[in-house]
C-alpha positions in Angstrom: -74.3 45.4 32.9 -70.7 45.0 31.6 -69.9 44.4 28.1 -68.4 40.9 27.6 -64.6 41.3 26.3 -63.6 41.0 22.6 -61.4 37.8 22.0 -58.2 39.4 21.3 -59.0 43.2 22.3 -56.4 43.5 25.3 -54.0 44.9 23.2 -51.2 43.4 25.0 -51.4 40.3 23.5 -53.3 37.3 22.5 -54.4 34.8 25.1 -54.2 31.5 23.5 -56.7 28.8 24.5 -53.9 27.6 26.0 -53.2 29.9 28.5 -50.1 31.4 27.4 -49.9 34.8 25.3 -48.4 35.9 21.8 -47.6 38.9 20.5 -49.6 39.1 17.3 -46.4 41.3 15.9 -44.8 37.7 16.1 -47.3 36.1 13.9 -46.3 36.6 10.2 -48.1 35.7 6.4 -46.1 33.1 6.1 -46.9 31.1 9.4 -49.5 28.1 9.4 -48.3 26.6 12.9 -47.2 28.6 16.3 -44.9 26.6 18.5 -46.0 27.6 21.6 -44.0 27.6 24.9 -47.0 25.7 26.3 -45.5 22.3 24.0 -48.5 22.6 21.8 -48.2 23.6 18.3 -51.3 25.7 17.4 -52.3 26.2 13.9 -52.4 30.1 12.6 -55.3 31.5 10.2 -55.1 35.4 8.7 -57.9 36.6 6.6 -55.2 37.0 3.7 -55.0 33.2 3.8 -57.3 32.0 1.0 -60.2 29.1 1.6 -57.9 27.4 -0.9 -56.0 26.6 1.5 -58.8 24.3 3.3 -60.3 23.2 -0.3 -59.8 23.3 -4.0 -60.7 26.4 -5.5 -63.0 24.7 -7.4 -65.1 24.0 -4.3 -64.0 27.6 -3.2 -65.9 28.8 -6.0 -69.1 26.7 -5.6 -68.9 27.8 -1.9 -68.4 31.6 -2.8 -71.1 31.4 -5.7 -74.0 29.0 -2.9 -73.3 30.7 0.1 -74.4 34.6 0.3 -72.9 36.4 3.5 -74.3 39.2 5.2 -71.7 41.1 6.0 -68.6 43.3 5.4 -66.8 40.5 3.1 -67.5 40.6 -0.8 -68.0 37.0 -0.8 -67.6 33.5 1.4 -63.9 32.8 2.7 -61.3 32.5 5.4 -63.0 34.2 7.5 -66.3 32.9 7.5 -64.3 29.5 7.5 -63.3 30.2 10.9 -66.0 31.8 12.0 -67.8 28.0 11.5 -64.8 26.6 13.8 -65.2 29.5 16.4 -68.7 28.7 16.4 -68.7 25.0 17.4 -64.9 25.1 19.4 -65.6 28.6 20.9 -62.9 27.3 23.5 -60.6 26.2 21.2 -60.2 29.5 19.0 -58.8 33.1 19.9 -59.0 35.6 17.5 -57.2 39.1 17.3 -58.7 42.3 15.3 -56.0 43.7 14.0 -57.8 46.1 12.2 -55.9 49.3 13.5 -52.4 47.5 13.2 -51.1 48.3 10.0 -47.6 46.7 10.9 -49.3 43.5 11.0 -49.7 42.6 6.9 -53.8 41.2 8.5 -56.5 42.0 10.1 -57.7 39.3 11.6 -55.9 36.5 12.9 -57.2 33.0 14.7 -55.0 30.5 16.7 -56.2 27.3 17.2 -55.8 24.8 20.2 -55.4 22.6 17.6 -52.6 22.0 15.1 -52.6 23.0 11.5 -53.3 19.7 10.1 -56.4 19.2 12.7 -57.9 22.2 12.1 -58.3 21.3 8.4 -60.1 18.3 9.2 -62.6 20.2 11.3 -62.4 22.6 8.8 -63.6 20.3 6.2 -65.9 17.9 8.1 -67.7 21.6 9.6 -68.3 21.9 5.6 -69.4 18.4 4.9 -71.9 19.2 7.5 -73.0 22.2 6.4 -73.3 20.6 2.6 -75.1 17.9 3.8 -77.9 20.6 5.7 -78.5 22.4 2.8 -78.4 19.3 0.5 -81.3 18.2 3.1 -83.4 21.2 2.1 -83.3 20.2 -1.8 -86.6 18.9 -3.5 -84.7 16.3 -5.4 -84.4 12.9 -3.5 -82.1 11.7 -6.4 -79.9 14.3 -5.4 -79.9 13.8 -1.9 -79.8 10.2 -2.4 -75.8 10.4 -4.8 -75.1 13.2 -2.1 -75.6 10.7 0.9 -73.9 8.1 -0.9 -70.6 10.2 -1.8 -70.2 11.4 1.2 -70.5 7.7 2.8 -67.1 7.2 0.7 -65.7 10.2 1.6 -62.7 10.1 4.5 -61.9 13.3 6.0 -58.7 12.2 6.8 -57.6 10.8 3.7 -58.6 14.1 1.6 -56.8 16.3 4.4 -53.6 13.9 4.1 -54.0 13.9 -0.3 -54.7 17.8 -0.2 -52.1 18.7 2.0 -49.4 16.4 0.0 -50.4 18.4 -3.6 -49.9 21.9 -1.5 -47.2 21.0 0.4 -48.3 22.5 3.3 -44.2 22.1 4.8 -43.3 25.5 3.4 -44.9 28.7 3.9 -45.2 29.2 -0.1 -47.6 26.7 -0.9 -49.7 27.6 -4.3 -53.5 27.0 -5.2 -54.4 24.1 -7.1 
């Protein structure tokens, strides 16, 4: 039986979702978005981007203290992050391992078929979901109950929108909150 291919592994390049290809030497920190010859923007991910750029870091830090990984990363982040999107929009997500490529500055890198901006709304509602399973699981119904209730007030869009205006996402040196 043949082994299915790696997303990414071709070394000549990445296959966006898209169809086109990129050359992941083209993709650099700084870069959020990739304007792609196809007409699509598609949003760029590295591992050294930190989950603060999806969330405060003080929901970073709940999320790295709740949620215990089992796997070569110290703690929850970007990458497990995009592993959630990868997961539920395997069409929708390449990823490159550029573990070997030291000229890089990464070692892995996602592209999106969606734009920067809607990839942190699926980002966050992925979350929201995943919150609102393990807040399922707890013994406390008063607890679920003010859970259920926030998160009926809660707008994805308008948190995306009010996050992205405190980082300001337009330049490539946007700080933590």
């Amino acid at each position: 039986m043949a082994d299915a291919p790696v997303p990414g592994a071709d070394g000549d390049g990445l296959e966006l979702p898209c169809g086109e290809t990129v050359d992941p030497h083209e993709i650099d920190l700084g870069m959020r978005e990739y304007s792609c010859p196809c007409g699509d923007t598609h949003a760029v991910v590295t591992d050294v981007h930190p989950p603060s750029r999806f969330f405060p870091e003080s929901l970073v830090a709940v999320l790295e203290e709740t949620i215990d990984t089992d796997d070569e990363f110290e703690s929850f982040g970007t990458p497990h992050l995009l592993g959630i999107v990868l997961e539920e929009f395997p069409e929708k997500v390449a990823v490159h391992d550029a573990s070997d490529d030291g000229a890089v500055g990464y070692t892995l890198l996602w592209m999106t078929d969606f734009d920067a901006r809607r990839l942190h709304e699926v980002v966050v509602e992925l979350v929201v979901e995943l919150m609102e399973h393990a807040v399922s699981h707890a013994e406390d119904d008063a607890a679920i109950t003010e859970f259920e209730s926030q998160m009926l007030e809660f707008d994805v869009s308008e948190f995306v929108d009010q996050y992205r205006r405190q980082r300001e996402f337009e330049s490539e040196h946007d700080q933590a909150l």
